[in-house]
N, C-alpha and C positions, 0 to 999 in steps of 0.2 A: 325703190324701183316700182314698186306695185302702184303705188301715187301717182307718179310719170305715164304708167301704162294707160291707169283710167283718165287722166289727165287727155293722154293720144286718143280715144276711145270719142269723152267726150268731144273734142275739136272733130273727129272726123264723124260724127254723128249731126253736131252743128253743121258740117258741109255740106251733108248730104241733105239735110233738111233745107238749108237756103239752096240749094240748087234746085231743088223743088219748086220753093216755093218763088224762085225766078221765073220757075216756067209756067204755071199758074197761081193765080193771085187765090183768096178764101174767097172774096166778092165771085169770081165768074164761078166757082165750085158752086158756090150756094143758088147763083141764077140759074146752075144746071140742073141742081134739087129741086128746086121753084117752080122746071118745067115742068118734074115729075112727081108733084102732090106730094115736096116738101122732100122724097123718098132717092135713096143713092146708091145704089151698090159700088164695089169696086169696079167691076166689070162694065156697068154702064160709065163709068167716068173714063174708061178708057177708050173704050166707042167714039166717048164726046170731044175726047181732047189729045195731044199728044204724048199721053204717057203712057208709060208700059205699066205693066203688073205690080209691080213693085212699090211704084213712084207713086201710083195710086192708091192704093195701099198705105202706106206711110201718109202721103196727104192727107186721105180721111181719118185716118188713126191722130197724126197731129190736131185735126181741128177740132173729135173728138175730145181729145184731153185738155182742149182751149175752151170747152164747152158750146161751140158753136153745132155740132151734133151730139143725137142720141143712140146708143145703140141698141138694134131691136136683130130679130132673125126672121127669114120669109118660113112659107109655106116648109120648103126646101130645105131647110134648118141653114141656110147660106146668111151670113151676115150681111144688116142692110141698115145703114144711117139714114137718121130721119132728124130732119131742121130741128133745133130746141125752139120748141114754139115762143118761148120768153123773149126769142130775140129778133123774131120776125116783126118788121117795122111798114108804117103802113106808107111811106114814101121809098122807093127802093135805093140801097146802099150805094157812096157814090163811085165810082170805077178809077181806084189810083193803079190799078197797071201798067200806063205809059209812066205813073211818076214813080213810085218805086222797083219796077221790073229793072235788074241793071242790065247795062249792054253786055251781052255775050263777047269777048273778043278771044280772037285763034292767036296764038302763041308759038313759034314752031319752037318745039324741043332743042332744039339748036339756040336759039335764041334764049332759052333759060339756060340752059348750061355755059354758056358765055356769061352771062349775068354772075354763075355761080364762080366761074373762075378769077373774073374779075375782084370776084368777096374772099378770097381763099379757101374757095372752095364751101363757103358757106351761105345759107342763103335761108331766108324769111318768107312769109307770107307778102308781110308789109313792106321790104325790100324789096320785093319782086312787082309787087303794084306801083311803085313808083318808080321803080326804074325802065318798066317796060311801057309803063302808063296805062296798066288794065284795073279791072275793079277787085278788090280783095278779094270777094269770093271766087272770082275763076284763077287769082294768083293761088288759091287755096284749094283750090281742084284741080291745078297744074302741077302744083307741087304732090298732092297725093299721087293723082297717076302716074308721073315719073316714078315716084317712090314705089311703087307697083310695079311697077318695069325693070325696077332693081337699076335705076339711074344713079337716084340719092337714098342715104339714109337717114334715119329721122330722129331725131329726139329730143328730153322735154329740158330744157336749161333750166338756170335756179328763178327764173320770172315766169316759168308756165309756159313759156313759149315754143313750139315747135319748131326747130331748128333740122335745114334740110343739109346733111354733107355729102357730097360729091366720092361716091364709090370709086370712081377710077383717078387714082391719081397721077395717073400719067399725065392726067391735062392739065395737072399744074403748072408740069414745067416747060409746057409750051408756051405758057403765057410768057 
């Protein structure tokens, strides 16, 4: 069980970091550092861009541990990433956000749980992106937040896979 649990842990740590990095790419991070002599706080990334506290947070922290910043601290003793100068190029990086940013698409909760009734009450990531025809990662951030709502319940089958079941089963038998 405890395999299963970090198994959940990790997937939902992967979702949250693609959903991040859906909303901005490392390229525009780094031409925001770029303006500011290479230098980043969290807080100014949230100024520059749409994200909250958090997401900013995490982003820089990711790209940290990708080696793309360094971590240094201000005056302030407040943490502030600064570009790895090893990887500052003297022609600037080329901008794939329209080619890998995925589309966002809205889902109405209704419309996943059909899906899930349809399956007997069971239902995937990967089943849920093709049957509604969204992109993986928002089938997997659809499925968390339900499961959050106490929709579906989740768990890890014998291929690692998180597997969403349907809490109410009354609506089985309306099918």
């Amino acid at each position: 069980m405890a395999m299963g649990g970090g198994i959940y842990l990790f997937a939902i740590e992967h979702e949250r970091n693609a959903f991040i990095n859906a909303k901005i790419s490392n390229h525009e991070v780094m031409r925001i550092a770029d303006e500011h002599n290479g230098r980043l706080s969290v807080g100014l990334l949230v100024q520059r861009t749409k994200l909250d506290f958090t997401e900013a947070e995490r982003k820089l922290y990711m790209m940290l541990s990708e080696g793309v910043f360094q971590h240094e601290y201000d005056e302030n003793y407040q943490p502030v990433f600064v570009l790895n100068k090893s990887l500052v190029q003297v022609k600037p990086l080329p901008d794939t956000t329209k080619k890998t940013r995925p589309r966002i698409t809205i889902i109405a909760d209704g419309e996943v749980i059909q899906i899930a009734v349809a399956g007997k009450g069971k239902l995937t990531a990967s089943i849920l992106c093709l049957k509604a025809k969204i992109q993986y990662e928002e089938a997997q951030i659809t499925l968390e937040t339900l499961q959050r709502k106490g929709v579906f319940d989740v768990e890890v089958n014998e291929n690692g896979s998180l597997v969403y079941t349907l809490q109410d089963w009354d609506l089985m038998s309306e099918e």
